[in-house]
N, C-alpha and C positions, 0 to 999 in steps of 0.2 A: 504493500500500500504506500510504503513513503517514496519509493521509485516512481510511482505513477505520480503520488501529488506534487516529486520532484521533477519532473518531465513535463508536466502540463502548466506547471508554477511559471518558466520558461521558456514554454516550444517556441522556438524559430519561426518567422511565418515563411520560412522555407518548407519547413514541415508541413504547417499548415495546408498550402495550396497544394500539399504532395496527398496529404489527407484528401484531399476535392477532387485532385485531376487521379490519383491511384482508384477511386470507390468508380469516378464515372468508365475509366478504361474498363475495371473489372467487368462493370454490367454489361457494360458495352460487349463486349465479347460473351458475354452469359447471353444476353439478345440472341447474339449469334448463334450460338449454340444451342442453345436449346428453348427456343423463342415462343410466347403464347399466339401471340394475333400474326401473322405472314402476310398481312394486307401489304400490297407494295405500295412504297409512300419514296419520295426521293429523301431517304435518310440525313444525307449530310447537310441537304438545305433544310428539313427541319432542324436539324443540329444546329446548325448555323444562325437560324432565328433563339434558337434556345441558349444556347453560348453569348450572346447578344448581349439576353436579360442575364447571365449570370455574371458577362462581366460590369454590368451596371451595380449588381447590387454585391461585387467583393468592393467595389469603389464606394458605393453608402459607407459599406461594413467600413471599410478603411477609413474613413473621412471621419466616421463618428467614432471610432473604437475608443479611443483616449475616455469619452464619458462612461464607455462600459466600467472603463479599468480604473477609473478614479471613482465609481458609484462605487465598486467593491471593495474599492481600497481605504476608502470614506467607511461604508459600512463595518470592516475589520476591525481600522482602528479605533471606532467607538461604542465595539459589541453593540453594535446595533443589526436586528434582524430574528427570525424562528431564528434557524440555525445558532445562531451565535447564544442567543436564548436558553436552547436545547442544551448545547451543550456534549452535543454527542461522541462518540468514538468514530474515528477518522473514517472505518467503513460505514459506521451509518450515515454518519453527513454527507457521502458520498452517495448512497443507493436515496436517504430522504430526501438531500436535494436534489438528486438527479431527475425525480418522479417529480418535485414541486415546478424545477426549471420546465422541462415540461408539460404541466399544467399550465402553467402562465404563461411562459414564450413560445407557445406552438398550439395546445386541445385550445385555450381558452382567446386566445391573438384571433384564430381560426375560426373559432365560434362568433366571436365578437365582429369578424369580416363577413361574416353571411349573415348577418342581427340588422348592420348600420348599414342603410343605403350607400353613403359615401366612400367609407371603408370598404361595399361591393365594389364600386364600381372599381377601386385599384385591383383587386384581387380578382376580379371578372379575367383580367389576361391573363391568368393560371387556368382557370378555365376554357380559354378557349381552344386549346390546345385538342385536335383529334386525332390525333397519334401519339397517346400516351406513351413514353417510354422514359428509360433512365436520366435524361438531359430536360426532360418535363421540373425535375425537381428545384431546378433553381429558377426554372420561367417566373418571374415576378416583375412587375412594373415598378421603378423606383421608389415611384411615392410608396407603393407594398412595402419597399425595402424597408423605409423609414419607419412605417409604422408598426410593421415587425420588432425594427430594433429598440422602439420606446419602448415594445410591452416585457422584451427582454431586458430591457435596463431596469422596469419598475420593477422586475422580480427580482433578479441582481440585489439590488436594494432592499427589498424588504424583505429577503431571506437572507440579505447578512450573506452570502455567497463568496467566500472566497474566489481570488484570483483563478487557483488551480482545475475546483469545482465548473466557473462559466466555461474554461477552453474543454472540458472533458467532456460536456454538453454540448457544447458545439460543433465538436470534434463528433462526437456520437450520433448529432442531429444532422447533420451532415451524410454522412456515411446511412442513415437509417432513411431517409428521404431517398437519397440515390436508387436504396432498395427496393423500397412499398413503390415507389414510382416504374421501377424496372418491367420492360413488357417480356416478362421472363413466364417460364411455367416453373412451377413449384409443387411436387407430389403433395396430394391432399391431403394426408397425414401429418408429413411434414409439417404445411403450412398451418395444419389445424394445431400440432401439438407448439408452433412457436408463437402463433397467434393469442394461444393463452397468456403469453406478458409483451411482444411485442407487435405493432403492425408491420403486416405483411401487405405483397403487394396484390394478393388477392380480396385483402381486406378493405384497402384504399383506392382500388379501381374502383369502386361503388360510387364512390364520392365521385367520380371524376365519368359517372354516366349522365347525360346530356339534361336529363330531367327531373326535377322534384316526385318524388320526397328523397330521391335519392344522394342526389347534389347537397343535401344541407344532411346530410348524414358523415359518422366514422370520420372526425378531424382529426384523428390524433397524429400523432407524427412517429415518435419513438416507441411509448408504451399503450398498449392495447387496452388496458384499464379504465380510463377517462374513459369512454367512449361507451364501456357497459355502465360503469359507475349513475352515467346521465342522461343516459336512457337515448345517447344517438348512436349507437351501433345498427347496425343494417345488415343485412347478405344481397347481392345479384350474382346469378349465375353468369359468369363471365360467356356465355353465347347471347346475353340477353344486354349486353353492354352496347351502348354507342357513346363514343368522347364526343367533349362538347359543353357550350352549352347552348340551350335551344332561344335563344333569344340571340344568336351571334354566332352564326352557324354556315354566314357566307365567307368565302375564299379570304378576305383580303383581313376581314377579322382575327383567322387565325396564318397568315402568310406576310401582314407586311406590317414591317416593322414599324413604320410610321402611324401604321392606323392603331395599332397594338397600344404605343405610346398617345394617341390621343382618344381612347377607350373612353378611360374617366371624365373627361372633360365634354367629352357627348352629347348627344342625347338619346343614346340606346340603352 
C-alpha cells in the first residue's frame, strides 16, 4: 500500500498520458479481436473526431489541474473532509474514497447532466456518438470538461482526498471508461460475475441506446453499485441496441466537429 500511495503521490504526467494512450491501444486491439457490433463504420475518422474531444478536454484537465491539487492540499492540511474525519487505515481511505470519488465525480456529475437542461445540452455530444467504441470515452464537449472537473474538485474537497487518492481515481477512471465504453464482446459470465462491483461495457451500452428510458439509465463509471443502490440500473439486450440519440440522429451531429462544438448553444 505505501508503494502505491508513493507512486500516485508523484506520477509523472508522463505516466499519466501512458495510462490514456496504453488502456485506448489495449481496446483498441481487443475491438479487433474479438469485437461485439462488425457494422462497418470508417474507424479512424471516427477516431479522429473522438481524439479531437479528448484532446480538448487533457487541455481543460491541464489548465485547471493546479485547483485540483491545491483543493487537496488545502483540505490535508487542515483535516478538513469525511476522510480526514474518519480517520481511517490507508487501505480503507483508499477502497472509501475510491467509491465516494466516484459517487461524486462521475454516478452523481452524470446524473446531474441528464436532470439540468443546460448541463444536457454539453453532455448531448457524448451522446451523439453511433459507433460506440473504446475512443467514445473521452468524446466530451469542453464546456462537459469543465463541469466535470468542478464536481471532481467539490469532492476533492469535501472528502478531504489526498493528493495520492485523486490520481488513483483518475488513473482508474480512466482506464474503466476506456473499458465499459469498448465495443468488445465479453463472455456472459464473465461480464455478469465483474458486473457485481464494476461497470462493464455490456452494462453501459444501455445508456448509450438512442432512446429513453434507457438513455437516463446505468451512469456509473467505475463501480456498479451506485446504479443498483438508486434504482437507475437497467438491462438491453445488446441486439436491441441503436447508438444515438434520437433527437440528433443526423450525419453532421455526430460527424462534424464544428457542429458537435456548437450542440449547446442550439436550439436542438
Amino acid at each position: 500500500m505505501e508503494a502505491i500511495i508513493s507512486y500516485f503521490e508523484t506520477i509523472p504526467s508522463s505516466h499519466r498520458t501512458l495510462i490514456l494512450v496504453g488502456g485506448l491501444t489495449i481496446f483498441w486491439l481487443l475491438e479487433s479481436a474479438v469485437p461485439l457490433f462488425t457494422a462497418e463504420y470508417k474507424k479512424w475518422r471516427h477516431a479522429g473526431i473522438n481524439f479531437f474531444f479528448t484532446f480538448t478536454t487533457i487541455i481543460v484537465n491541464f489548465l485547471l489541474a493546479f485547483i485540483l491539487v491545491k483543493g487537496s492540499q488545502w483540505a490535508v492540511a487542515e483535516q478538513f473532509g469525511v476522510l480526514q474525519w474518519l480517520d481511517l487505515p490507508l487501505w480503507a481511505t483508499a477502497v472509501v474514497g475510491l467509491l465516494l470519488l466516484d459517487f461524486f465525480g462521475a454516478y452523481l456529475a452524470h446524473w446531474t447532466e441528464h436532470r439540468v437542461p443546460l448541463l444536457w445540452r454539453f453532455h448531448l455530444v457524448h451522446h451523439t456518438d453511433q459507433n460506440v467504441d473504446t475512443t467514445t470515452a473521452n468524446r466530451h464537449h469542453p464546456g462537459e470538461s469543465v463541469i466535470r472537473f468542478a464536481f471532481t474538485t467539490v469532492a476533492v474537497v469535501l472528502l478531504g482526498a489526498p493528493i495520492w487518492l485523486v490520481f488513483l481515481y483518475q488513473s482508474m477512471s480512466v482506464v474503466l471508461s476506456q473499458f465499459n465504453h469498448a465495443n468488445i464482446t465479453v463472455p456472459r459470465g464473465l461480464d455478469r460475475a465483474l458486473r457485481t462491483v464494476f461497470v462493464t461495457p455490456d452494462m453501459h451500452r444501455v445508456h448509450h441506446h438512442y432512446q429513453l428510458p434507457y438513455t437516463d439509465s446505468n451512469y456509473g463509471n467505475i463501480f456498479s453499485l451506485w446504479d443498483r443502490a438508486f434504482g437507475t440500473y437497467s438491462e438491453l439486450d445488446n441486439n436491441e441496441l441503436i447508438y444515438g440519440v434520437d433527437t440528433h440522429m443526423e450525419e453532421d451531429d455526430h460527424q462534424s466537429i464544428r457542429r458537435m462544438l456548437g450542440i449547446p448553444f442550439g436550439r436542438k
